[in-house]
N, C-alpha and C positions, 0 to 999 in steps of 0.2 A: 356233874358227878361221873357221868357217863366217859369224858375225856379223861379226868382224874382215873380211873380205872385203867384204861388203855394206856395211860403213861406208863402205868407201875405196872403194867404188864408187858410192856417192850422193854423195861428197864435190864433183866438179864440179857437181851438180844443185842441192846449198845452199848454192855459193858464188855463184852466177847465181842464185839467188831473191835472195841478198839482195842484189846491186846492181841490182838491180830498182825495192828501195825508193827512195822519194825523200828527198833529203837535209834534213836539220832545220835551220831555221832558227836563229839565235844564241839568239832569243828562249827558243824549245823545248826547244833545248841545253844555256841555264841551268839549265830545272828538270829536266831528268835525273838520275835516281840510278843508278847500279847495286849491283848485287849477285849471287852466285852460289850454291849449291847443287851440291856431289858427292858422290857416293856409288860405294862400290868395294867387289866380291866377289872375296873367289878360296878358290878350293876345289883342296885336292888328295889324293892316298891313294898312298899305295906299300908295297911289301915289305920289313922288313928284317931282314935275316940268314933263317934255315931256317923261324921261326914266327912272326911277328909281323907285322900291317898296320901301317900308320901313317895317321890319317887327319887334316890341319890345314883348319882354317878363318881366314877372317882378311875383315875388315869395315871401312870407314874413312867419316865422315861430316865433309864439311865446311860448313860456311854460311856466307855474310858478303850481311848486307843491312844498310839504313838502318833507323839507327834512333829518330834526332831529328835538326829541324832549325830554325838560328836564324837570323835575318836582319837583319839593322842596315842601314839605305840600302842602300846596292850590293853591300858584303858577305855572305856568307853563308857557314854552316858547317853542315859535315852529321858525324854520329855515325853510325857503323858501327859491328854490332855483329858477332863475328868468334864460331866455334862449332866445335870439331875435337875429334873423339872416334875410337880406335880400340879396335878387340877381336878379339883372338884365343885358339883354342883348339887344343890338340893333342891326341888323344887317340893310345893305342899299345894295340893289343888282341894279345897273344901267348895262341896255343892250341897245344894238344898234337895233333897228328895221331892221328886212331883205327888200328890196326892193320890190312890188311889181310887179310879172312875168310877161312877157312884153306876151301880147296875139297875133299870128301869125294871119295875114286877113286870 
């Protein structure tokens, strides 16, 4: 929660950096690529029923960048290459409670 908070609160600070920058020319423009890069955790644990934890994990990885590019006169063509994996586990550990120790008068 803590981070969520601090995101949204640098949020006007890195929308004013970036029109900051100066704008690209057409020329510039042309040879532009993009691409991205995400990655996702989430982690959680809870009780269920009298004895058992439950604990999941889960992971997600995406990519897309260039990856070739061709040019004939004015044309051109760019190859993206695209990459998404995910994984998850869940484990469930049920335990028996010890008895509570009988206290001597």
């Amino acid at each position: 929660m803590k981070k969520l908070l601090l995101a949204l609160a640098m949020l006007p600070l890195t929308a004013g950096v970036a029109a900051a920058g100066q704008q690209l020319t057409d020329k510039q423009m042309d040879k532009v690529t993009a691409g991205f890069n995400a990655l996702a955790y989430a982690d959680a644990q809870g009780v269920g029923g009298e004895s058992s934890i439950v604990t999941t994990y889960t992971a997600t990885l995406s990519k897309v960048a260039p990856y070739a590019r061709a040019t004939l006169d004015e044309a051109s063509s760019t190859l993206y290459i695209s990459i998404a994996a995910a994984q998850s586990s869940t484990i469930t550990t049920t335990y028996t409670p010890a008895p509570a120790p009988a206290v001597a008068p």
